[in-house]
C-alpha positions as protocol buffer text, in pm:
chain_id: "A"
residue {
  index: 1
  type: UNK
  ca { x: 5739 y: 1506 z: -2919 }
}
residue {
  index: 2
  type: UNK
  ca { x: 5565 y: 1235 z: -2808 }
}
residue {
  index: 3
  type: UNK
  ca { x: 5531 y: 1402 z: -2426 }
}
residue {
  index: 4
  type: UNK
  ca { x: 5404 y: 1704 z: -2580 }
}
residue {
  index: 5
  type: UNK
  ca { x: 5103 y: 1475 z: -2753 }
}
residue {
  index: 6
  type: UNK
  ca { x: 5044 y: 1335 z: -2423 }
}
residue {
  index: 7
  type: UNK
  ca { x: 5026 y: 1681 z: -2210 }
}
residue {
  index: 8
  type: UNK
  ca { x: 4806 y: 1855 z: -2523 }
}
residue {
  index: 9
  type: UNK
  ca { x: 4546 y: 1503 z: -2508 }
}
residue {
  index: 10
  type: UNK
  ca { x: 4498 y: 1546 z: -2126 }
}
residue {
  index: 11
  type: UNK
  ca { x: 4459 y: 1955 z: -2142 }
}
residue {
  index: 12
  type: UNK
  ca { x: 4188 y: 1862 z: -2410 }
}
residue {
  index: 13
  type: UNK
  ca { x: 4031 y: 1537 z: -2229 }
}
residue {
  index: 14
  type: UNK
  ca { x: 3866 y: 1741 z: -1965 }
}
residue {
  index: 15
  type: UNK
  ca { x: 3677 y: 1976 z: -2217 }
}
residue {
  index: 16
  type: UNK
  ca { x: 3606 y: 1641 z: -2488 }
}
residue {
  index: 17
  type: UNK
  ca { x: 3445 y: 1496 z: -2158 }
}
residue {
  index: 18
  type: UNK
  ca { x: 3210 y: 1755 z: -2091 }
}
residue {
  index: 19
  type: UNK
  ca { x: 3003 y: 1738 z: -2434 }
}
residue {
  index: 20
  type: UNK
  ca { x: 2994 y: 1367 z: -2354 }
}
residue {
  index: 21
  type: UNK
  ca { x: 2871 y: 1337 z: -2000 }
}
residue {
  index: 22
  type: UNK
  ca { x: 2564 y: 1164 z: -1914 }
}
residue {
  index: 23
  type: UNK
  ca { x: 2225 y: 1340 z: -1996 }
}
residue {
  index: 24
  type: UNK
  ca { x: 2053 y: 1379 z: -1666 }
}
residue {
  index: 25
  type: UNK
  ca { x: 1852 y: 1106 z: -1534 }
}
residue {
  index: 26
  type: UNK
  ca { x: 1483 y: 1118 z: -1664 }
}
residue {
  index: 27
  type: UNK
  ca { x: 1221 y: 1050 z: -1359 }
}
residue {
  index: 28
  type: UNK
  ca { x: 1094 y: 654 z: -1408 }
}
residue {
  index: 29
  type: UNK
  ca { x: 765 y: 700 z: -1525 }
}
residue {
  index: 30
  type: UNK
  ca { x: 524 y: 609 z: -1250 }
}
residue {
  index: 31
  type: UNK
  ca { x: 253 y: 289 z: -1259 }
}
residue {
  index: 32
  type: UNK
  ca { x: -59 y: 488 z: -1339 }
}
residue {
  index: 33
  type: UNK
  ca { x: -327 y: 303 z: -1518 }
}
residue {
  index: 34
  type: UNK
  ca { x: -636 y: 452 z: -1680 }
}
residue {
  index: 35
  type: UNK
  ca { x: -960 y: 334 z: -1758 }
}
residue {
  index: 36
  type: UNK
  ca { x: -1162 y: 490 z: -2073 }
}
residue {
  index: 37
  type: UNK
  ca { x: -1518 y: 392 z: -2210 }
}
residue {
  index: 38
  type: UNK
  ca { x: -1648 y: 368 z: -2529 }
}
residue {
  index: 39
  type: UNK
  ca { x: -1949 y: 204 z: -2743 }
}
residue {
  index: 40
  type: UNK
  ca { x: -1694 y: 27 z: -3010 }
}
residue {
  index: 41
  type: UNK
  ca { x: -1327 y: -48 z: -3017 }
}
residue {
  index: 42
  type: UNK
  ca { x: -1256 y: 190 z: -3259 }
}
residue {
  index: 43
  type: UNK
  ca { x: -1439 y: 475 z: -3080 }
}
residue {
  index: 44
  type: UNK
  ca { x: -1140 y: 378 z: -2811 }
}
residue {
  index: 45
  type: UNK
  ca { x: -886 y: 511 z: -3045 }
}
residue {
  index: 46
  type: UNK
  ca { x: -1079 y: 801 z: -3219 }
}
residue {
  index: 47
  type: UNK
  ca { x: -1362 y: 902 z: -2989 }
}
residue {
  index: 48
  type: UNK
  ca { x: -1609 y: 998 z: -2853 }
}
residue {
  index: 49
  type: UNK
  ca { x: -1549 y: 855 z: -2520 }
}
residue {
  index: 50
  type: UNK
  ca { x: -1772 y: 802 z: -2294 }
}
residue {
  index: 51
  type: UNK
  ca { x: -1891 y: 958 z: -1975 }
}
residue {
  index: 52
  type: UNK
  ca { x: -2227 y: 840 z: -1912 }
}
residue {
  index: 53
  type: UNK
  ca { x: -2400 y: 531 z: -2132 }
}
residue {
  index: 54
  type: UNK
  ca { x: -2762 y: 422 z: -2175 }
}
residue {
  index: 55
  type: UNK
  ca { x: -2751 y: 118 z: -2099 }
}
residue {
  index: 56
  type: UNK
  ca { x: -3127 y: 10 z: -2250 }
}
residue {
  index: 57
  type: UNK
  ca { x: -2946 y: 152 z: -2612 }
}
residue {
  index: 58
  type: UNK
  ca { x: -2581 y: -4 z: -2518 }
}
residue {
  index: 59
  type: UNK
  ca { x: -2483 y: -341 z: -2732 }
}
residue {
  index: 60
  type: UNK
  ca { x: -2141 y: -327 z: -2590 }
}
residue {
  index: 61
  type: UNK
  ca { x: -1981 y: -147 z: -2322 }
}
residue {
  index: 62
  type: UNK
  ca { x: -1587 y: -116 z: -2462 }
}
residue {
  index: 63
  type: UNK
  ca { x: -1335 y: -75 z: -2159 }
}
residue {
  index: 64
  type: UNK
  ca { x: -929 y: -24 z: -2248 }
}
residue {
  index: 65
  type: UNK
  ca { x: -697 y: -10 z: -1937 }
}
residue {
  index: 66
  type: UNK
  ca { x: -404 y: 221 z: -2011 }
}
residue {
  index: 67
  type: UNK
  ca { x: -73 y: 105 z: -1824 }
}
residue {
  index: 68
  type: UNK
  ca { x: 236 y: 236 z: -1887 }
}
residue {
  index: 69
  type: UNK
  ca { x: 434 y: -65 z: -1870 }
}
residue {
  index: 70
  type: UNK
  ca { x: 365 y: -445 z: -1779 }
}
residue {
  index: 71
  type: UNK
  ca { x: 521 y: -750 z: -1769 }
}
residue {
  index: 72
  type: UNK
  ca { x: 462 y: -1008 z: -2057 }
}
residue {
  index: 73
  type: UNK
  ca { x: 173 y: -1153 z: -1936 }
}
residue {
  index: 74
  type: UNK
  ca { x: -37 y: -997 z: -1703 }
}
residue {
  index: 75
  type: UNK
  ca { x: -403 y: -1098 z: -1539 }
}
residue {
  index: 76
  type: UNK
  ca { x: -637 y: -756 z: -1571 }
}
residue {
  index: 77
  type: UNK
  ca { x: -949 y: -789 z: -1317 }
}
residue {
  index: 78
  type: UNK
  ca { x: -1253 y: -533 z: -1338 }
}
residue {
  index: 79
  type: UNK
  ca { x: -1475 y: -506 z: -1081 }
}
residue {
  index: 80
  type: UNK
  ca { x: -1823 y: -326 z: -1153 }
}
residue {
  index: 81
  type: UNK
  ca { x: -1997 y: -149 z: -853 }
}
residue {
  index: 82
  type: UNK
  ca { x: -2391 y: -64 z: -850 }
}
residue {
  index: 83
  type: UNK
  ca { x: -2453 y: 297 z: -772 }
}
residue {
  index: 84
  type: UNK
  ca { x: -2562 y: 137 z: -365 }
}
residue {
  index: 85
  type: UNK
  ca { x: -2211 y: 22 z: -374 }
}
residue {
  index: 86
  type: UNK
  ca { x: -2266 y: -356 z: -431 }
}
residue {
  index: 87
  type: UNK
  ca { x: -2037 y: -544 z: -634 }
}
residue {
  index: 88
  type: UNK
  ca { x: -2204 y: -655 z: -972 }
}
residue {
  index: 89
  type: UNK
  ca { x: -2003 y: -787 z: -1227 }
}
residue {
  index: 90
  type: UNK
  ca { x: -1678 y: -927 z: -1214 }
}
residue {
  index: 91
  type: UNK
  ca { x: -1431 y: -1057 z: -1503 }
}
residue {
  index: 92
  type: UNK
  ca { x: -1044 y: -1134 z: -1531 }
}
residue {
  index: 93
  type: UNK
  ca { x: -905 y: -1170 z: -1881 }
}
residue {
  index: 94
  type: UNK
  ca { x: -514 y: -1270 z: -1898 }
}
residue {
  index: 95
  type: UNK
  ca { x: -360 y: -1034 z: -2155 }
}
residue {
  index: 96
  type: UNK
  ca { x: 33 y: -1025 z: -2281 }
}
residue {
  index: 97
  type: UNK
  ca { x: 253 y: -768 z: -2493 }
}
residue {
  index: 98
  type: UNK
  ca { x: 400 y: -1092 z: -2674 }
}
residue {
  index: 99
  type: UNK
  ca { x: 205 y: -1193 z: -3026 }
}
residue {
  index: 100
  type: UNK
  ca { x: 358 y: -1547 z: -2998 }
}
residue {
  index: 101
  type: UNK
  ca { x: 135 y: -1566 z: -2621 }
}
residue {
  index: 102
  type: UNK
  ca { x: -203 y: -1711 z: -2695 }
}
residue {
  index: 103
  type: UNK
  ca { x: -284 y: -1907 z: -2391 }
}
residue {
  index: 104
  type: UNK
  ca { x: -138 y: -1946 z: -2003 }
}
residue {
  index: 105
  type: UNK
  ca { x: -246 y: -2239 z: -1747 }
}
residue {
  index: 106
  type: UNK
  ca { x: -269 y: -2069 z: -1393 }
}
residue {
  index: 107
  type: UNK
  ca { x: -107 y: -2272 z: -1127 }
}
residue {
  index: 108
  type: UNK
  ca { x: -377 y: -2549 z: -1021 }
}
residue {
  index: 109
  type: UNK
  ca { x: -548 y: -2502 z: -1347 }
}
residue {
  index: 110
  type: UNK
  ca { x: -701 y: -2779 z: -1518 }
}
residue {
  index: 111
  type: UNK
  ca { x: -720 y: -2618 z: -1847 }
}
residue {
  index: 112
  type: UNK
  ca { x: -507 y: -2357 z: -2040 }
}
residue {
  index: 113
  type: UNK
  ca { x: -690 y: -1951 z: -2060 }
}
residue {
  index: 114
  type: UNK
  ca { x: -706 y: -1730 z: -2327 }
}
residue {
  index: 115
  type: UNK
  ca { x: -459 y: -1450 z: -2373 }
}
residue {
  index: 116
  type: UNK
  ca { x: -571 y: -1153 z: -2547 }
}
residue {
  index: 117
  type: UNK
  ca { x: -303 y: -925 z: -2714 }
}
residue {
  index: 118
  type: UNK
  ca { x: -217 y: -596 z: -2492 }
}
residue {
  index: 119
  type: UNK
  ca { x: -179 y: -317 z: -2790 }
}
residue {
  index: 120
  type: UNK
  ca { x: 102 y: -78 z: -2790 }
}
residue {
  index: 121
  type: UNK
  ca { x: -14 y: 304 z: -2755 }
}
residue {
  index: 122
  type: UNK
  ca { x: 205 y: 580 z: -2700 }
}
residue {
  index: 123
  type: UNK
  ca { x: 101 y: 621 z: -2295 }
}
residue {
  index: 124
  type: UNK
  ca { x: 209 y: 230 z: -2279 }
}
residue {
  index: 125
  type: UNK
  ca { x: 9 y: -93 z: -2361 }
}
residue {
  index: 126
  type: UNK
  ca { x: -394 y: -44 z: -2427 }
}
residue {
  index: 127
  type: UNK
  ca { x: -589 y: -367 z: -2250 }
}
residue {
  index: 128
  type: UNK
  ca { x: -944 y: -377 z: -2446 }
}
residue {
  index: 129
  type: UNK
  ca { x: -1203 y: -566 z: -2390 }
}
residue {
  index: 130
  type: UNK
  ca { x: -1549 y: -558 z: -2454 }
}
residue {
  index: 131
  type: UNK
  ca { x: -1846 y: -571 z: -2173 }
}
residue {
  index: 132
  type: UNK
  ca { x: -2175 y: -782 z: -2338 }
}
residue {
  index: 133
  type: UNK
  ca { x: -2455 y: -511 z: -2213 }
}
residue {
  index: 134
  type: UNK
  ca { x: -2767 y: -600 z: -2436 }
}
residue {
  index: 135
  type: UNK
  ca { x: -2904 y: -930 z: -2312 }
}
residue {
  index: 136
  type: UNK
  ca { x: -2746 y: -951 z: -1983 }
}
residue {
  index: 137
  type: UNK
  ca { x: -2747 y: -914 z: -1627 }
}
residue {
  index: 138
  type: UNK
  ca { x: -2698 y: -522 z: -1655 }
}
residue {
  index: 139
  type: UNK
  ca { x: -3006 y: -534 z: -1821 }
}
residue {
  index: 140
  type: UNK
  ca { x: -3211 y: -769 z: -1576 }
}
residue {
  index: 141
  type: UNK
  ca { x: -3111 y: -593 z: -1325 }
}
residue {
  index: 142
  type: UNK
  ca { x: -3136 y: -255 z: -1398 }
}
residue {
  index: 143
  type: UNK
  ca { x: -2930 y: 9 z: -1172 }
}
residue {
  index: 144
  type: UNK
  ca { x: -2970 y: 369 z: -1284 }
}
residue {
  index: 145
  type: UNK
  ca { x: -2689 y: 643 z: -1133 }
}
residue {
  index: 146
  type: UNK
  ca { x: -2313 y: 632 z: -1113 }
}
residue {
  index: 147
  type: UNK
  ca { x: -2141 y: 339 z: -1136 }
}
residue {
  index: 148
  type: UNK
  ca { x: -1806 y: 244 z: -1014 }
}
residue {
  index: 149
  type: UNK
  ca { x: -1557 y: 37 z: -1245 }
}
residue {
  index: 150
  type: UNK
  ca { x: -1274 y: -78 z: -1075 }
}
residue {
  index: 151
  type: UNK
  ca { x: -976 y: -212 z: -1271 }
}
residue {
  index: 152
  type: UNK
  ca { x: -675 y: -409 z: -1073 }
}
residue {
  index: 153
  type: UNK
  ca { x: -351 y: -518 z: -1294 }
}
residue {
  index: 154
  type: UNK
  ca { x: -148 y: -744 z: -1223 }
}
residue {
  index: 155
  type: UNK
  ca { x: 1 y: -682 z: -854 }
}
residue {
  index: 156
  type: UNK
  ca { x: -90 y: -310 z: -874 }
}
residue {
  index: 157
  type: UNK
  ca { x: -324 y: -80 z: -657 }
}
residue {
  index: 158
  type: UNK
  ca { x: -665 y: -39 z: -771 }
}
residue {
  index: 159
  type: UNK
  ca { x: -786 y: 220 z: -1008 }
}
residue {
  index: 160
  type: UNK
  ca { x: -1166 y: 337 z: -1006 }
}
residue {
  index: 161
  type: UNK
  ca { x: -1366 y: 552 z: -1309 }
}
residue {
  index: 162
  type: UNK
  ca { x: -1700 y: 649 z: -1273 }
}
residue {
  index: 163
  type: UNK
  ca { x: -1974 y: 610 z: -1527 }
}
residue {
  index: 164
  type: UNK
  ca { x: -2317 y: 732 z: -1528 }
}
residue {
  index: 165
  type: UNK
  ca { x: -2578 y: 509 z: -1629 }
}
residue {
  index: 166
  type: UNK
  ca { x: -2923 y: 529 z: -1779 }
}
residue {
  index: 167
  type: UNK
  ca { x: -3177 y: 274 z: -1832 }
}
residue {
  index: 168
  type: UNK
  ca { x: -3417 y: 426 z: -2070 }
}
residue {
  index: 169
  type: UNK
  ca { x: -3508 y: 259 z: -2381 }
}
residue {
  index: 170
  type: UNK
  ca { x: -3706 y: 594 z: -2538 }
}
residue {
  index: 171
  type: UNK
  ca { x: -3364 y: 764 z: -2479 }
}
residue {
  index: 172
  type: UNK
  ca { x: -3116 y: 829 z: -2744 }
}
residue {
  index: 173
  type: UNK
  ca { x: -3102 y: 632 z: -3098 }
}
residue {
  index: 174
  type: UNK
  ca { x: -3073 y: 297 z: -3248 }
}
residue {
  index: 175
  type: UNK
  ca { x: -2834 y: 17 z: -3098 }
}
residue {
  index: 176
  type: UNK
  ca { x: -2486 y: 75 z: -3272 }
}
């Protein structure tokens, strides 16, 4: 009795085995930030996005870096390029996926940096931060045409967006 048990189990194991084998492997999803504009942080979650800005009716330029995974803390550098190709603008912000993460001291560093919370979005982790436009060098030194912003995170390839600019302060309506 107890051979006949044993032969029926191993007749049965190879079709039980079948309906549990592995699912097939799922392609890693590659490293492929994005870069979005808006006028607000909200207006990065619900629109409208932004293509082109006026910078003479800008308060804010909004930027969110879209990665689809990092590691817990993570430096994000942009890199803003006139429409003659000249670098601009530069800023690095330290940002982590971990609430309990508020500052980091870089090796060398006299003094600790701030680390901004990465927000978790369905492509990844969203890396906000705003650009001060009204009252600042983009302003003193106006550059009309396309812009290039180039964001670099962490030990990853650069990623470029263009944006086209306008300086015109009859253009458009009131500051937001």
């Amino acid at each position: 009795m107890r051979r006949l048990r044993l032969l029926i189990l191993l007749l049965l194991l190879p079709v039980f085995a079948e309906g549990r084998a592995a699912a097939p492997s799922v392609p890693a999803v590659p490293f492929a930030p994005t870069i979005l504009f808006a006028s607000s942080q909200s207006e990065l979650d619900t629109g409208p996005l932004l293509n082109e800005a006026n910078f003479a009716r800008q308060r804010d330029l909004w930027i969110r870096v879209t990665v689809s995974r990092m590691p817990p803390t993570t430096l994000l550098g942009l890199t803003f390029i006139t429409p003659a190709g000249q670098p601009f603008y530069e800023t690095n912000r330290f940002f982590s996926r971990l609430p309990q993460v508020a500052s980091t001291v870089v090796r060398g560093g006299q003094r600790p940096d701030v680390v901004y919370r990465a927000r978790k979005v369905p492509e990844g982790y969203a890396l906000d931060l705003p650009i001060a436009i009204a009252g600042s060098v983009f302003l003193r030194y106006p550059a009309p045409g396309t812009w290039t912003v180039q964001a670099k995170v962490g030990d990853s390839r650069r990623i470029s967006k263009t944006l086209e600019v306008s300086v015109n302060p009859q253009e458009g309506g009131a500051i937001p």
